[in-house]
N, C-alpha and C positions, 0 to 999 in steps of 0.2 A: 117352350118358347122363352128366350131371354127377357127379364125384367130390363135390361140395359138399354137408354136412352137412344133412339135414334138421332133426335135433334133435340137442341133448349129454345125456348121462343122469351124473348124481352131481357135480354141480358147486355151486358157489356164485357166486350171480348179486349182483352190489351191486345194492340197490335205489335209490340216490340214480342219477339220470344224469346224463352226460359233454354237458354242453350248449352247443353251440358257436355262432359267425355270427346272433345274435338268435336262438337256436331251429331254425334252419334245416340244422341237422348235431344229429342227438341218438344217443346211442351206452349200453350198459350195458356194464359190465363182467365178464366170466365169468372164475369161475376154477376151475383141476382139480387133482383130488389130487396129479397132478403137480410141481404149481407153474408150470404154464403158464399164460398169462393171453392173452383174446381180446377183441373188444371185438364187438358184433353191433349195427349200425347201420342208422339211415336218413337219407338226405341230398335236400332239398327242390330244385327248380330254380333253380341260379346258379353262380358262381363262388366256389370256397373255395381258399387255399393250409394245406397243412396241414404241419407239420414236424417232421422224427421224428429220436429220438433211436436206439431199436433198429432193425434192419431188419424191415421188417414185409411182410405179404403180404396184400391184398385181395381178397376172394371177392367176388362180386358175385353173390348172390341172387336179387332180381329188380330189374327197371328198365336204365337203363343208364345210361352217363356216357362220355367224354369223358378222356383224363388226359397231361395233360405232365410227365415226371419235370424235377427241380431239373436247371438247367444244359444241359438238350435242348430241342431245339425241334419233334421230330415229335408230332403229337400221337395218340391212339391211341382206339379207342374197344372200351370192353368192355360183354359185354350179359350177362342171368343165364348163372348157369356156366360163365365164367369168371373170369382173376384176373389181376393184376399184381403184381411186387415189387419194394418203395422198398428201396434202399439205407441202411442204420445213418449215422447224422448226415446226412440228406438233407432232401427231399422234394419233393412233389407239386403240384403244381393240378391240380383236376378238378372235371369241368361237369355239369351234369345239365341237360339240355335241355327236359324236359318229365315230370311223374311224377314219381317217388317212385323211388330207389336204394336198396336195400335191399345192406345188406354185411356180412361177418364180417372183423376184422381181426384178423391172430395175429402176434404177436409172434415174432419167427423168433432162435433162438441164434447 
């Protein structure tokens, strides 16, 4: 069974979204009384590189993708529940081949 959230309770969601590749990467931002901050997305079929400044960790909800980290060359494929994690000043390409990729991404300390 997936550890991957179904829902968050007591948070604040920004209503404007994170809109990426023509539309094709749309993302909202959640935040917890913590001070933690996630992002909950969905990513359309194609190629995106995307580049991160904190290290972060993708959940992957539903759908599936495809993902080469910066500087590697194996490429990996994750499907709902599961996840991978980029490196702080790094990042990614990753494909989605058909469908809709559905993700949480958390900003990791």
């Amino acid at each position: 069974m997936s550890s991957i959230p179904s829902e968050f309770s007591s948070v604040t969601v920004h209503t404007k979204a994170n809109v990426y590749f023509d539309g094709n990467v749309v993302s909202h931002t959640v935040l917890f009384a913590d001070g933690s901050k996630k992002t909950l997305g969905l990513i359309r079929p194609g190629t995106y590189y995307f580049g991160t400044g904190a290290a972060e960790r993708m959940e992957i909800v539903a759908g599936a993708c495809k993902v080469t980290l910066k500087d590697q060359t194996a490429v990996a494929t994750y499907a709902a529940g599961t996840y991978f994690d980029v490196a702080a000043n790094s990042g990614f390409t990753i494909t989605v081949e058909s469908g809709l990729c559905e993700y949480i991404c958390s900003f990791l300390a």
